[in-house]
N, CA, C and O of each residue as an XYZ file, in Angstrom:
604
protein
N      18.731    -61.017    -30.520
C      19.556    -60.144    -29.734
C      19.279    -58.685    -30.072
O      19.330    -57.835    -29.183
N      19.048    -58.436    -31.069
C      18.589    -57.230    -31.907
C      17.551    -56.339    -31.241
O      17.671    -55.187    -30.822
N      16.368    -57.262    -31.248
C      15.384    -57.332    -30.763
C      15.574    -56.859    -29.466
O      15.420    -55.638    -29.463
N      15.945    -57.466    -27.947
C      16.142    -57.010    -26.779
C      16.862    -55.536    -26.936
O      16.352    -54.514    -26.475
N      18.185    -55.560    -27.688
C      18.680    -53.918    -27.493
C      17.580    -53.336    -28.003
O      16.961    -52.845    -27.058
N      16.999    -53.135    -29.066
C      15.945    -52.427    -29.317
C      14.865    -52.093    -28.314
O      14.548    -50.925    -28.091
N      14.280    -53.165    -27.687
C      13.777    -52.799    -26.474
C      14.485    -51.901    -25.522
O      14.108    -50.765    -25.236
N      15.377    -52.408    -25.128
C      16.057    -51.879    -23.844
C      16.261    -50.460    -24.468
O      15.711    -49.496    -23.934
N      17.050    -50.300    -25.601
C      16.571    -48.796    -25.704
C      15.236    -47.592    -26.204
O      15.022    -46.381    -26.138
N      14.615    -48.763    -26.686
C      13.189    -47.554    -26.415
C      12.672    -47.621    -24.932
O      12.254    -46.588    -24.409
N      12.691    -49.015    -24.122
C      12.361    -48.262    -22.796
C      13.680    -47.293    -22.470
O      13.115    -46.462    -21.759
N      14.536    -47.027    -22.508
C      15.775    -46.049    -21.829
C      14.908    -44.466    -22.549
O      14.600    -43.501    -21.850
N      14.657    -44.568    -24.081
C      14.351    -43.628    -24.677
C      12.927    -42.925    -23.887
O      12.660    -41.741    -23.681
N      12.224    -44.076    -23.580
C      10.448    -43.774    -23.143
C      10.957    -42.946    -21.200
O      10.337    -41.995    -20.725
N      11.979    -43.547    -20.585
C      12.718    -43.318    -19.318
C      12.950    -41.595    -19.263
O      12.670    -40.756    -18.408
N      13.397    -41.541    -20.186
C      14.015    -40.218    -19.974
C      12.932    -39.507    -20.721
O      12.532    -38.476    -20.179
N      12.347    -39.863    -21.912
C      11.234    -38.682    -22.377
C      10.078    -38.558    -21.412
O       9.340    -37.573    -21.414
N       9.905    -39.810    -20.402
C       8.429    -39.110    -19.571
C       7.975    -37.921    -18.665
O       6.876    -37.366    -18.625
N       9.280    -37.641    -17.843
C       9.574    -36.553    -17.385
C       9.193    -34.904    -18.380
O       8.505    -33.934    -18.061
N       9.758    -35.111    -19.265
C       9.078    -34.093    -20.880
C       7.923    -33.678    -20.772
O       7.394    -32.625    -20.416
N       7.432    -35.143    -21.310
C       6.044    -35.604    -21.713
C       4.916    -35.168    -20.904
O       3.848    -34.717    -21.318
N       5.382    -35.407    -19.374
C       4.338    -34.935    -18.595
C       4.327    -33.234    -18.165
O       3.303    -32.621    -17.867
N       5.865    -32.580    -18.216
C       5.874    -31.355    -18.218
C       4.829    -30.719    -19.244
O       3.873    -30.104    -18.773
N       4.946    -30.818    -20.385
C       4.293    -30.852    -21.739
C       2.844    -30.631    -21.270
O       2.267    -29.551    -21.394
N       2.273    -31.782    -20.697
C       0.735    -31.713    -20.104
C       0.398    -30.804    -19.355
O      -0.548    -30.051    -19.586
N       1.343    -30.742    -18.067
C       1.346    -30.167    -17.058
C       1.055    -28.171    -17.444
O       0.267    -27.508    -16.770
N       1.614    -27.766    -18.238
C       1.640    -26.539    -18.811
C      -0.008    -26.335    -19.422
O      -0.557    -25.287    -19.080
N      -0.691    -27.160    -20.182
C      -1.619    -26.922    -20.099
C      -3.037    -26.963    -18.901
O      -4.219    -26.871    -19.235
N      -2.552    -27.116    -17.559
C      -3.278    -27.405    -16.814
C      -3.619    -25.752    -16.096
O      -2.703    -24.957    -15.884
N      -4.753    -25.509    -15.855
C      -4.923    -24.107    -15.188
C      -3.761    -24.063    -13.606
O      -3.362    -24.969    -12.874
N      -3.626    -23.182    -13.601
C      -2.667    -22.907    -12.393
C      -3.551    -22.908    -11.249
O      -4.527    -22.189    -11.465
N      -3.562    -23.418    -10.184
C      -4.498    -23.553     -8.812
C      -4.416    -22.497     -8.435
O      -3.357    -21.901     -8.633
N      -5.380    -21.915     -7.820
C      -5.810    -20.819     -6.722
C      -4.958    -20.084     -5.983
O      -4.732    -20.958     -5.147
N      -4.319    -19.192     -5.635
C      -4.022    -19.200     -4.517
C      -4.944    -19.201     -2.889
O      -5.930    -18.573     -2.503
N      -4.106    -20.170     -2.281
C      -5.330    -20.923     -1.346
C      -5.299    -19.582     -0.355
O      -6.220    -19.598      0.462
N      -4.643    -18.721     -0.289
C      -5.118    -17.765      0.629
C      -5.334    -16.054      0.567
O      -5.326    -15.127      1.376
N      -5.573    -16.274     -1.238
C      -5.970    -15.026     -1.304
C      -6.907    -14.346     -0.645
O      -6.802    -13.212     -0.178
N      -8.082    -15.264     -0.608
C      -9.099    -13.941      0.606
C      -8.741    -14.091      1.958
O      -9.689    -14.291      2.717
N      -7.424    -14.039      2.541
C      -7.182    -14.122      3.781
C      -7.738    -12.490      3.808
O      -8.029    -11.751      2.868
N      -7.754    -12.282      5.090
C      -7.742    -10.891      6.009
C      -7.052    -11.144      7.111
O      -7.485    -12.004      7.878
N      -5.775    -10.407      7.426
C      -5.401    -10.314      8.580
C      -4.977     -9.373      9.256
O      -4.803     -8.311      8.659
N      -4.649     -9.446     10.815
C      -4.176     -8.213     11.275
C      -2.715     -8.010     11.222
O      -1.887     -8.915     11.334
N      -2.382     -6.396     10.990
C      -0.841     -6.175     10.997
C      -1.009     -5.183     12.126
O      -2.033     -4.854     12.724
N       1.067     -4.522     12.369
C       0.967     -3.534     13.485
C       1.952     -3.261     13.012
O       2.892     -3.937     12.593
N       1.708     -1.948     13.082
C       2.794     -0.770     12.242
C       3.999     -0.488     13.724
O       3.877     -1.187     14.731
N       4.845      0.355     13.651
C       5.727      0.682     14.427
C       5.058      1.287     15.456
O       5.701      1.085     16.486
N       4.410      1.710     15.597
C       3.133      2.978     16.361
C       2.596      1.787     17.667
O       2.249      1.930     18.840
N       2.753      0.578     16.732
C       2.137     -0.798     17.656
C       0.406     -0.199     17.548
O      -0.393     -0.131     18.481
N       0.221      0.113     16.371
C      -1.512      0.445     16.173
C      -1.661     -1.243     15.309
O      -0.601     -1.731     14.918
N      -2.620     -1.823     15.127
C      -3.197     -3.198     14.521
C      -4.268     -2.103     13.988
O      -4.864     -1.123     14.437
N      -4.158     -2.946     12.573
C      -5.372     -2.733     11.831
C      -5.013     -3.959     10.598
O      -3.984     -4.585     10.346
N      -6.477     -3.956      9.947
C      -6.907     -4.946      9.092
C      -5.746     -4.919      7.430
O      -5.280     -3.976      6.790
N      -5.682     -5.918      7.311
C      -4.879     -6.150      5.424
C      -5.506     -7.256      5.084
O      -5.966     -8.097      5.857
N      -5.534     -7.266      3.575
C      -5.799     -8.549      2.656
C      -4.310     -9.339      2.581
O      -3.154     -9.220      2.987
N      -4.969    -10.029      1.958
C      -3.705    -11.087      2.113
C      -2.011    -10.680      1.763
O      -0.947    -11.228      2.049
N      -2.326     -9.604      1.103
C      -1.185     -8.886      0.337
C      -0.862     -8.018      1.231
O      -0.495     -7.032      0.592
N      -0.766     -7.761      2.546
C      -0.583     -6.532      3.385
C      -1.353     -5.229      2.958
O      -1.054     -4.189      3.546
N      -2.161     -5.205      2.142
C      -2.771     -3.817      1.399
C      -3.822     -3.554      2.632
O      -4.885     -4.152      2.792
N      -3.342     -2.642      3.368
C      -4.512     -1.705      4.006
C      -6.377     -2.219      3.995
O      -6.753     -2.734      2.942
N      -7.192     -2.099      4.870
C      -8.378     -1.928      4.607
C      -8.712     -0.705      5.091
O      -7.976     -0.105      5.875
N      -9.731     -0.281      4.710
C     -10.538      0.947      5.361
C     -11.966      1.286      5.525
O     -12.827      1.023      4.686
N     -12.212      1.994      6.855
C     -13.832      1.737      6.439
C     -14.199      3.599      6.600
O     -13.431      4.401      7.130
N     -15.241      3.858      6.129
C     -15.867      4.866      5.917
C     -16.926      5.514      6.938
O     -18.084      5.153      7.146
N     -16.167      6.630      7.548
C     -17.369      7.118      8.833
C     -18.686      7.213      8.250
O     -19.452      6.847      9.141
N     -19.373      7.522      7.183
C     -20.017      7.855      6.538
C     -20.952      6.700      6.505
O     -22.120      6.680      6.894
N     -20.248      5.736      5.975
C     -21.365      4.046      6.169
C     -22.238      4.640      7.469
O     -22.260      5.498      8.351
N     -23.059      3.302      6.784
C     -24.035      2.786      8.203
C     -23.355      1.129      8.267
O     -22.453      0.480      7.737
N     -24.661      0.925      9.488
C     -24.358     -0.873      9.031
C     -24.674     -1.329      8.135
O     -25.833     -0.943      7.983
N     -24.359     -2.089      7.180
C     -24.521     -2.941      5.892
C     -25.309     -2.230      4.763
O     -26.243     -2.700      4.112
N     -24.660     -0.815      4.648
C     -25.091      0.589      3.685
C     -23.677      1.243      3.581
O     -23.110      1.838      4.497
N     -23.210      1.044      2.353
C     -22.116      1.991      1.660
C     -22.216      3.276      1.514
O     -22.772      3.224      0.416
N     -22.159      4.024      1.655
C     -22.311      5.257      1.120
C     -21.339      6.041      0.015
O     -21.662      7.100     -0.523
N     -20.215      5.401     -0.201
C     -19.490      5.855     -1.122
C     -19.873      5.048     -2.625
O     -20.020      3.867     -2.941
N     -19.951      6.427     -3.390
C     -19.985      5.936     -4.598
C     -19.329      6.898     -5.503
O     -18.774      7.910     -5.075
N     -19.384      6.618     -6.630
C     -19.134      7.432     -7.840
C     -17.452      8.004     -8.201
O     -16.490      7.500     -8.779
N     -17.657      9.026     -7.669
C     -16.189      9.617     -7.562
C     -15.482      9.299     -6.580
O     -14.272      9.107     -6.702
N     -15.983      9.212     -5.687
C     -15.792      8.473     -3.838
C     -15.017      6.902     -4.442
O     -13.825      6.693     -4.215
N     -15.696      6.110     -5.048
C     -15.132      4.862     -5.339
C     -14.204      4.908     -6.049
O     -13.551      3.871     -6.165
N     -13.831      5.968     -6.708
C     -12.506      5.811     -7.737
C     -11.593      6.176     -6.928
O     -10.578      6.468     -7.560
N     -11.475      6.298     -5.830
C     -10.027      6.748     -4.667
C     -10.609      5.557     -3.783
O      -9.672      5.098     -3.131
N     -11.867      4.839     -3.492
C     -11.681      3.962     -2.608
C     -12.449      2.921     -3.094
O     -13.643      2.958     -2.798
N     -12.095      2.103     -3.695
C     -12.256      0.458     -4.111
C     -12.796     -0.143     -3.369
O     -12.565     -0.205     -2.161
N     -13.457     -0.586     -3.861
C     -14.329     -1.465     -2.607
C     -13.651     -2.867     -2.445
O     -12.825     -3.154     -3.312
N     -13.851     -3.641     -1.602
C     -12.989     -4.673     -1.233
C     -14.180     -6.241     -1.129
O     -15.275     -6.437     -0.602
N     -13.447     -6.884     -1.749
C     -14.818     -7.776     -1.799
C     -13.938     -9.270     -2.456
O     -13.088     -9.382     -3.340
N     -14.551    -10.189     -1.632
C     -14.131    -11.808     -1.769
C     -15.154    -12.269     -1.228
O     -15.595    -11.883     -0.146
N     -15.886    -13.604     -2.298
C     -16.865    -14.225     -1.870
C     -16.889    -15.023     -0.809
O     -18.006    -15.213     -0.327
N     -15.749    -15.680     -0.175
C     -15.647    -15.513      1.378
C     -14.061    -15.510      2.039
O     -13.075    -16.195      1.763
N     -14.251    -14.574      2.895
C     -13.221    -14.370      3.829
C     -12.329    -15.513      4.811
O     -12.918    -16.168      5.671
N     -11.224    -15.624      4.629
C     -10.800    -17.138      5.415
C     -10.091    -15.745      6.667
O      -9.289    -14.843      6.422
N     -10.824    -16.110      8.022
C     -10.276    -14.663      8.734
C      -8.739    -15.213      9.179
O      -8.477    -16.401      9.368
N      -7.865    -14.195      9.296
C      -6.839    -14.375     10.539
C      -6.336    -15.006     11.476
O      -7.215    -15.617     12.084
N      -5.041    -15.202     12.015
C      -4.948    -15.199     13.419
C      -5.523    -13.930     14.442
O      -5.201    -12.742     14.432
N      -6.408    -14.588     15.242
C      -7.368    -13.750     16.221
C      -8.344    -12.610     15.854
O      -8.503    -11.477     16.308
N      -9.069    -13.467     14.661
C     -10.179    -12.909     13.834
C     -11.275    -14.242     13.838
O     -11.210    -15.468     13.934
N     -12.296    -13.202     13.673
C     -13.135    -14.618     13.890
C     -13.749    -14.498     12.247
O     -13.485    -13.446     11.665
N     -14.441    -15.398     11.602
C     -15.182    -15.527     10.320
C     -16.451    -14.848     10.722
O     -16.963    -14.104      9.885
N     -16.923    -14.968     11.661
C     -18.369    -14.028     12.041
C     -18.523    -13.055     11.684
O     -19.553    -12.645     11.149
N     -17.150    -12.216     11.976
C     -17.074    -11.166     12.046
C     -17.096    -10.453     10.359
O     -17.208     -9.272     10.027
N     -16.923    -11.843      9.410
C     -16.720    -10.844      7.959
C     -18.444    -11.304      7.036
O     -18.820    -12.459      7.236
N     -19.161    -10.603      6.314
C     -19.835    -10.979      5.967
C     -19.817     -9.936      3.912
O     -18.827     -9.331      3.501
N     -20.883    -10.043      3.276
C     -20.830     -9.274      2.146
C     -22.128     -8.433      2.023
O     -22.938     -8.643      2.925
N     -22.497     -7.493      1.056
C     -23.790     -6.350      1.291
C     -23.392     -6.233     -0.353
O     -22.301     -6.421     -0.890
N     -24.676     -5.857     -0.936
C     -24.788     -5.910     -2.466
C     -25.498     -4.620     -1.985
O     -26.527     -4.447     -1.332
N     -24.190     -3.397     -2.777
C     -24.568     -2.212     -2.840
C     -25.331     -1.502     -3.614
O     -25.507     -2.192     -4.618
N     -26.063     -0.203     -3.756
C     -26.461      0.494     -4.783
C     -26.338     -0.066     -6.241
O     -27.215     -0.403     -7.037
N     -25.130     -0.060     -6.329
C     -25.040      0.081     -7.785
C     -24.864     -1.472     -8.027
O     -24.476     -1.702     -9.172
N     -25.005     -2.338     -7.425
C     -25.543     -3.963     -7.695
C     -23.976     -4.747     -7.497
O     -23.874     -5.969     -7.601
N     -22.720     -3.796     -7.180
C     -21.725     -4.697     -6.782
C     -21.707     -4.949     -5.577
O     -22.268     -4.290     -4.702
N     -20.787     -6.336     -5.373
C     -20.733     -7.279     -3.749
C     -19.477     -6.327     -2.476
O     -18.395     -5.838     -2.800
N     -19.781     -6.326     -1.789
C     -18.655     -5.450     -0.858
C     -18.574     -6.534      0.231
O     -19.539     -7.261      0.465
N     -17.410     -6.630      0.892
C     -17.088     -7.201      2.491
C     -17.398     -6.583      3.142
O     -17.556     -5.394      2.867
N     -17.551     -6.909      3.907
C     -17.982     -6.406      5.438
C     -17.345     -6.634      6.684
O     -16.980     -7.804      6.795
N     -17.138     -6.052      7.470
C     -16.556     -6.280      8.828
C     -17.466     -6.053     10.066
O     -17.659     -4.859     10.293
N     -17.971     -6.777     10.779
C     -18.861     -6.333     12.029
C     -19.977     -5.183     11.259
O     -20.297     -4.072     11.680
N     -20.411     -5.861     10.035
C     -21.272     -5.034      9.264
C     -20.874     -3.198      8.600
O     -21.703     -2.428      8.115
N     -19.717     -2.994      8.758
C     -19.206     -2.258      7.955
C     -18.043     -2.560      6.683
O     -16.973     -3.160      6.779
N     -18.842     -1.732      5.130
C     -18.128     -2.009      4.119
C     -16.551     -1.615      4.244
O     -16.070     -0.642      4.823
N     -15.989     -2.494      3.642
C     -14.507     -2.341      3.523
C     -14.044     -1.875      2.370
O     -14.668     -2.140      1.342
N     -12.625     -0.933      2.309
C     -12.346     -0.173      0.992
C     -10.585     -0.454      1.064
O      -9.943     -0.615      2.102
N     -10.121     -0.458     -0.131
C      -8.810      0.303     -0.395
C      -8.670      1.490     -0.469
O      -9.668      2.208     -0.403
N      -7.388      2.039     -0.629
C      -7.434      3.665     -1.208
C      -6.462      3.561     -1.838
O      -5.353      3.376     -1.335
N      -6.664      3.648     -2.938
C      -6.354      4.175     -4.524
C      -4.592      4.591     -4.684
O      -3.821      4.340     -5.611
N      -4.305      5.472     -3.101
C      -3.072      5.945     -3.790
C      -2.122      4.873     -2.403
O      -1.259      5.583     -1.886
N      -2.134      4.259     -2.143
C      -2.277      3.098     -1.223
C      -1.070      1.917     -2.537
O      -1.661      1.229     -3.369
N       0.100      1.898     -2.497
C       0.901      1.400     -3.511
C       1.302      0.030     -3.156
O       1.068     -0.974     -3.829
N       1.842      0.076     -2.191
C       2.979     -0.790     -1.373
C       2.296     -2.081      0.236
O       1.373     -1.537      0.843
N       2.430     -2.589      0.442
C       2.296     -3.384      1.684
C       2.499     -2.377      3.130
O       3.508     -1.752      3.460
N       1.803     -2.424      3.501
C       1.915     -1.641      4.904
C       1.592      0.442      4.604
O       1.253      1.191      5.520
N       1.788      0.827      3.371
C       0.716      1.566      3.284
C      -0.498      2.005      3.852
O      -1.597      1.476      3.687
N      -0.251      2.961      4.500
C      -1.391      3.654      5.046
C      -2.044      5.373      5.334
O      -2.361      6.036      6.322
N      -2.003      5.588      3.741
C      -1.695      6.890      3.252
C      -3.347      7.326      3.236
O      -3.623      8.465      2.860
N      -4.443      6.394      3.654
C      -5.935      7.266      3.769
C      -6.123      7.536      5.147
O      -7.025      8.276      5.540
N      -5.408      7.036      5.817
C      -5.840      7.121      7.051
C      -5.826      8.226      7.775
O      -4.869      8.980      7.956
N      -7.447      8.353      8.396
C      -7.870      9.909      8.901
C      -7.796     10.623      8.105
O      -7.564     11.781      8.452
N      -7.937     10.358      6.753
C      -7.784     11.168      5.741
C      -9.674     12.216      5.758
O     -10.815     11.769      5.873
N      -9.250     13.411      5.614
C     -10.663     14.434      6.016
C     -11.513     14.200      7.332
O     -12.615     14.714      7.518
N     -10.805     13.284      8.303
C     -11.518     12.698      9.254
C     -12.842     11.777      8.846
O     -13.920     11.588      9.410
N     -12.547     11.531      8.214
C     -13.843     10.217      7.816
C     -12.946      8.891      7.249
O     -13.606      7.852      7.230
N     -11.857      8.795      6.889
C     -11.503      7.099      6.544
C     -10.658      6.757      7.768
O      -9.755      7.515      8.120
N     -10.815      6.120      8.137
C     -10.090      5.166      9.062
C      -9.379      3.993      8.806
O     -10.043      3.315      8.022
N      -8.099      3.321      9.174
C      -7.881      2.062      9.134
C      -9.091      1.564      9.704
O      -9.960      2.303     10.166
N      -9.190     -0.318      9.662
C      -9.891     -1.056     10.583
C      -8.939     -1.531     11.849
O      -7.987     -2.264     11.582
N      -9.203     -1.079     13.413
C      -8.453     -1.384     14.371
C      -9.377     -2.747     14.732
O     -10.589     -2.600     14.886
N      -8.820     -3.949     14.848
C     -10.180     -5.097     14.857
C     -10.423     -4.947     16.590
O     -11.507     -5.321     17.037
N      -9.454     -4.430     17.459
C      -9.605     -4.270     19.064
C     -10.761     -3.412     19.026
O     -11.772     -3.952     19.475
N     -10.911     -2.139     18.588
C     -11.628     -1.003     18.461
C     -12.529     -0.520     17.425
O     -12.432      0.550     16.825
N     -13.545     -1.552     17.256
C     -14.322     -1.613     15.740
C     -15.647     -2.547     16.349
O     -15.842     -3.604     16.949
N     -16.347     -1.486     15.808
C     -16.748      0.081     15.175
C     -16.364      0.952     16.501
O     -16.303      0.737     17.711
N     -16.135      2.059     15.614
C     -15.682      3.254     16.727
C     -16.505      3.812     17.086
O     -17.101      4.305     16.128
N     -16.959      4.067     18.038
C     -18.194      5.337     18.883
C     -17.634      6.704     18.685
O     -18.230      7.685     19.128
């Protein structure tokens, strides 16, 4: 008789510690991806203007200055505008994947691309929906994906 309670309570004991046990494991397991960090999508400010964000609402921008699949910003230029770069782009609603590709610049780092122009942040750019470079000296632009590249 001994015997059975003894059982019955180490399984009751093993019942309630597995839940633990597997938390326990579980903590050492790497944390998964987020599955849609390299999104790109389009937003629209109050203005009802659309332009491009990473998955985080953070602004993109591209540089009058580029060519096609040629950066031209560097150095001091890159420390106000970050280059923007994910080894691949999962596009939007009403974005196509064609449209994003990457260009290994000058200085040997990977950049995104949009319809073959590099993509940037800007630096003083804090918050979601931020859009504090824009037309900034007349050369940064949001990306409008209707109106891209601009003539």
């Amino acid at each position: 008789m001994e015997r059975i309670a003894l059982a019955i309570l180490l399984a009751a004991a093993l019942f309630i510690a597995a839940p633990a046990i597997a938390m326990y494991h579980e903590v050492d397991k790497p944390a998964p991806a987020k599955a849609m960090d390299h999104e790109v999508k389009i937003a629209e400010n109050s203005a009802y203007e659309k332009y491009l964000t990473d998955s985080k609402g953070m602004t993109l921008y591209w540089f009058k200055m580029d060519s096609m699949n040629k950066s031209a910003c560097a150095g001091s230029c890159e420390s106000n505008w970050p280059v923007f770069y994910r080894k691949k782009v999962a596009a939007g609603k009403s974005l196509s994947s064609d449209d994003f590709d990457a260009i290994k610049r000058s200085d040997g780092k990977m950049q995104t691309t949009f319809r073959g122009y590099p993509l940037y942040y800007f630096v003083k750019d804090k918050m979601m929906g931020d859009d504090k470079g824009h037309m900034l000296k007349d050369v940064w632009f949001k990306v409008d994906p209707d109106n891209f590249p601009m003539k």
